[in-house]
C-alpha positions as CSV (number, residue, x, y, z in Angstrom):
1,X,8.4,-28.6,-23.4
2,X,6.2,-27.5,-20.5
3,X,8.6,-24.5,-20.1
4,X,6.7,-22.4,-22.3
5,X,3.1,-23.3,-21.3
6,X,4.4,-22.4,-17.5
7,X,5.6,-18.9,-18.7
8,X,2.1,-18.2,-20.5
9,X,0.3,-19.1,-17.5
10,X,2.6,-17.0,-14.6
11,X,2.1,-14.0,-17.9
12,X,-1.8,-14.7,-18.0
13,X,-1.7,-14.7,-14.3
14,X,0.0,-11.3,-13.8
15,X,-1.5,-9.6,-16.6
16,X,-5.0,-10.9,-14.6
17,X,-3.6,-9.1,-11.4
18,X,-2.6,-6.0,-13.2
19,X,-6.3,-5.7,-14.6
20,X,-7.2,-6.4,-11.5
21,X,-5.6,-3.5,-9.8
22,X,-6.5,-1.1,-12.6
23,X,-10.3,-2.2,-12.5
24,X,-10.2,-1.7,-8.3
25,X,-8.2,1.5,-8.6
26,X,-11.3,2.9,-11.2
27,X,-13.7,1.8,-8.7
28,X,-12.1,3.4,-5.5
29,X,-11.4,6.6,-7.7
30,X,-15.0,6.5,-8.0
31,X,-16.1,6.5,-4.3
32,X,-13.7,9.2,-3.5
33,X,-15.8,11.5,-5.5
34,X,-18.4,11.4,-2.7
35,X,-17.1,12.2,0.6
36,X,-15.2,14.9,-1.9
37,X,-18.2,16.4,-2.7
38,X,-19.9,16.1,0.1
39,X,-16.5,17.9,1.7
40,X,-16.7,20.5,-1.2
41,X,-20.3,21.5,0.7
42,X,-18.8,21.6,3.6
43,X,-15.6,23.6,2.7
44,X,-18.4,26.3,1.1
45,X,-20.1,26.6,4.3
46,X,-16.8,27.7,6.7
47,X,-15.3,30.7,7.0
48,X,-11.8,30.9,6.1
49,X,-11.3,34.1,7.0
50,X,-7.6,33.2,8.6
51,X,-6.1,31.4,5.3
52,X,-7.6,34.8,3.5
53,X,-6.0,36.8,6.2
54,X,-2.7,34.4,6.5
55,X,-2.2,33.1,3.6
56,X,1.3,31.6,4.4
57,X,0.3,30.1,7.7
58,X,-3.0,29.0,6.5
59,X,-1.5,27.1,3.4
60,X,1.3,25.3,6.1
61,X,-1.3,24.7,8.1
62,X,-3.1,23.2,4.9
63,X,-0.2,21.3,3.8
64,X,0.4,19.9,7.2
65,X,-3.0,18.2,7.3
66,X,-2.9,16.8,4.0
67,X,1.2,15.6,4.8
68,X,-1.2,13.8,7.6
69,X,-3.6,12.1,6.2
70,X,-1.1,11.4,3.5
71,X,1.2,9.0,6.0
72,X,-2.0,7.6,7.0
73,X,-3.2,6.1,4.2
74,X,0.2,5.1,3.3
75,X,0.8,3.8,6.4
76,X,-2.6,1.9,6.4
77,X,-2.7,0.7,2.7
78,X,-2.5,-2.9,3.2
79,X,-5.4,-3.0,5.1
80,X,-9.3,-2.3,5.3
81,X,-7.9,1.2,7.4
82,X,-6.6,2.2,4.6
83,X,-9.5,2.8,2.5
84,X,-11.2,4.5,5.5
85,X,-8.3,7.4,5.9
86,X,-8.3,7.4,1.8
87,X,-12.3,8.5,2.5
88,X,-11.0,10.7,5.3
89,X,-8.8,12.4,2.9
90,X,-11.0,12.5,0.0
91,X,-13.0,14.6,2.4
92,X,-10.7,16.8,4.0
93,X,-9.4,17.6,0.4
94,X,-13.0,18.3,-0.5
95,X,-13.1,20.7,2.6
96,X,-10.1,22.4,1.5
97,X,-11.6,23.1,-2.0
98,X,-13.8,25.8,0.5
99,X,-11.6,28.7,-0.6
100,X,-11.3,28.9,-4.1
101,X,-15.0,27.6,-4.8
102,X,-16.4,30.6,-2.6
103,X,-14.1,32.9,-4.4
104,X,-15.8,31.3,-7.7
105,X,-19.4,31.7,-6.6
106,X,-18.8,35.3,-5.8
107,X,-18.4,36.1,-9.5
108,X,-22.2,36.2,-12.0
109,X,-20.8,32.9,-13.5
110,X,-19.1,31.7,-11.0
111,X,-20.9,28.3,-11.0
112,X,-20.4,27.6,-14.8
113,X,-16.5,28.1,-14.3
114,X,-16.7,25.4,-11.9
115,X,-18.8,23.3,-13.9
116,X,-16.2,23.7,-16.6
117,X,-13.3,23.0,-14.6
118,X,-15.0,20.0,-13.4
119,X,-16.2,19.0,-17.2
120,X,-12.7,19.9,-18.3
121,X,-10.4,17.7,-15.8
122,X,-13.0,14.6,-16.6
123,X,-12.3,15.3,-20.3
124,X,-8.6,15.1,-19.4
125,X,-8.8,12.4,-17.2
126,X,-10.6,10.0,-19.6
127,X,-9.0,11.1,-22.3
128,X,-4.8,10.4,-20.9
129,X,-6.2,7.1,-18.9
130,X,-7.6,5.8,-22.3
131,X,-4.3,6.3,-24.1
132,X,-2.7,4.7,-21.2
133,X,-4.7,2.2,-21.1
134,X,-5.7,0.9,-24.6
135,X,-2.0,1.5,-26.2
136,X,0.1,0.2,-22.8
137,X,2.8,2.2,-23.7
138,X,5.1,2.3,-20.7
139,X,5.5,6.0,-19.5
140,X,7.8,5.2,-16.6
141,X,10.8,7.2,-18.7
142,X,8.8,10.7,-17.6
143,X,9.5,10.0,-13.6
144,X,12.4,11.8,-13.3
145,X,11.1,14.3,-15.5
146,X,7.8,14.3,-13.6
147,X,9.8,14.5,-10.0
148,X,11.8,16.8,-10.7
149,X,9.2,19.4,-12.4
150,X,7.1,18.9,-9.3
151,X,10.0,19.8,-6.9
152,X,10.6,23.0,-9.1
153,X,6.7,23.6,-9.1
154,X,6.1,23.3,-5.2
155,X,9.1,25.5,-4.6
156,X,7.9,28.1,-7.4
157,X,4.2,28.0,-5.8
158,X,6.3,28.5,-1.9
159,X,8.0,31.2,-3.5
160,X,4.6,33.2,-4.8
161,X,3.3,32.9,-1.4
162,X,5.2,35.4,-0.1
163,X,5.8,37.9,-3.7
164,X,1.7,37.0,-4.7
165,X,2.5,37.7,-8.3
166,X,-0.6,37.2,-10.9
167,X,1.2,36.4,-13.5
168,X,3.6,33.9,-11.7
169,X,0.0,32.6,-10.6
170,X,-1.2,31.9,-13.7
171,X,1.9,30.3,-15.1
172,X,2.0,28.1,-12.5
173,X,-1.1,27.0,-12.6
174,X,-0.5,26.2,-16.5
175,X,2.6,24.6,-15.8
176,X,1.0,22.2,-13.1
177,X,-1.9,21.0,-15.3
178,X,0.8,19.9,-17.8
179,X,2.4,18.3,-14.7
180,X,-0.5,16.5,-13.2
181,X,-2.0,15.4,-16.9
182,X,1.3,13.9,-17.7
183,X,1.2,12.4,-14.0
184,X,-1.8,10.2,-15.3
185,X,-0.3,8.7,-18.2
186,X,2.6,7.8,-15.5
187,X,0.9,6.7,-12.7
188,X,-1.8,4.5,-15.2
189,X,1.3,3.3,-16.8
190,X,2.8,2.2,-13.3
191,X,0.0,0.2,-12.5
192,X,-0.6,-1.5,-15.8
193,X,3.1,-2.5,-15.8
194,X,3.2,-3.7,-12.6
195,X,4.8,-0.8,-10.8
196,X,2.2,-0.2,-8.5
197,X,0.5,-3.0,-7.2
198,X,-1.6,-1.4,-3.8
199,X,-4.9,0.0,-5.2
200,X,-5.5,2.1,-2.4
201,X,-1.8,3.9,-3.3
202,X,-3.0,4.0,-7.0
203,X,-6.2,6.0,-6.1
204,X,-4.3,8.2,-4.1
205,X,-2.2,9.2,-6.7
206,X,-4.7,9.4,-9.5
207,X,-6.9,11.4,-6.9
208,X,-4.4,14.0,-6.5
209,X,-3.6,14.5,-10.3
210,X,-7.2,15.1,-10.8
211,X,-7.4,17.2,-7.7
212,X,-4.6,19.4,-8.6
213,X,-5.8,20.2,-12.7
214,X,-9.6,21.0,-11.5
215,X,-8.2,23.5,-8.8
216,X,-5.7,25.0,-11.4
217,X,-7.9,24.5,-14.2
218,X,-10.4,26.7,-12.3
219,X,-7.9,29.2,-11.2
220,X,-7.3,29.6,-14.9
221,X,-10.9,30.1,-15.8
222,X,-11.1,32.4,-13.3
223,X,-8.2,34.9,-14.0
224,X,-9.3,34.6,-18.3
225,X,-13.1,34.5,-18.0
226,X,-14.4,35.6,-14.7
227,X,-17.3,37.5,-14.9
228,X,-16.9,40.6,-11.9
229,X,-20.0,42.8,-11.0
């Protein structure tokens, strides 16, 4: 007769570590917002000539940093380490955000695209990690999906590298906010099902979905309602 009482208690127990995850991952997503900032500064303040001139070395050269820091904070997640390079990242990717913010300020309303992009992936953001959250639907079906799409969206974003098409561009862009937005349902859903169980892993993720819509978000606003003198 204990049986059942047992089984409540090991449920209440993991449903308590789940929350517990998901309330640590919110906070840590949090804090990454400042050394990204602060990085955004930064990035605004360099002169990236060699990416503008480059473009295909300066984005490996990009990627290969970020591939970096990536196996860092992988490699360091089960410790206090880990949420130092997760900082370190956060602020490199903040840095990296130099480009395509001093390409925004150059146009008259340069800063209220920004503001919108920012505005715009916090609407998103809230909005997917509320249905994730208050209906606990378990999203893990789209992984395969998800994977897949991405593989066919980093090789279609390779590819416009080198043929710099505008309106490949801007359909990528579109195609990659659906990605990423979708990525938060998944990645919320991981963690409240007990697929993900490393908070420092789960802000990482959630970081990067959120990174990648505000970029591409912007990029958007940019190319629709930029404002040229």
């Amino acid at each position: 007769m204990q049986y059942p009482n047992q089984f409540a208690a090991a449920s209440g127990t993991l449903v308590a570590e789940q929350n517990k995850v998901l309330r640590n991952t919110y906070m840590m997503l949090a804090m990454t917002m400042i050394p990204t900032v602060i990085g955004a500064f930064i990035g605004l303040s360099v002169n990236f000539s060699f990416m503008m001139l480059h473009p295909i070395m300066g984005s490996l050269l990009m990627f290969g940093a970020m591939m970096g820091l990536l196996y860092a904070v992988t490699a360091l997640r089960n410790s206090v380490w880990g949420i130092l390079a997760l900082l370190c990242f956060t602020l490199v990717a903040g840095v990296f955000l130099g480009p395509i913010l001093q390409i925004a300020l150059h146009l008259r309303n340069g800063a209220q695209l920004i503001g919108m992009a920012a505005g715009g992936t916090g609407l998103i953001f809230f909005s997917l990690a509320t249905i994730a959250t208050v209906t606990k639907k378990d999203f893990s079906f789209m992984g395969k999906f998800l994977f897949i799409g991405l593989i066919l969206l980093v090789v279609a974003s390779l590819a416009n590298i080198f043929f710099a098409i505008p309106a490949l561009s801007l359909t990528i862009s579109a195609i990659a906010i659906l990605i990423f937005s979708a990525y938060i349902l998944f990645d919320i859903s991981q963690i409240i099902h007990g697929g993900e169980t490393n908070y420092v892993m789960a802000t990482m993720t959630l970081y990067l979905d959120i990174y990648n819509i505000f970029v591409n978000l912007l990029s958007l606003l940019m190319a629709f309602s930029g404002e040229r003198d």
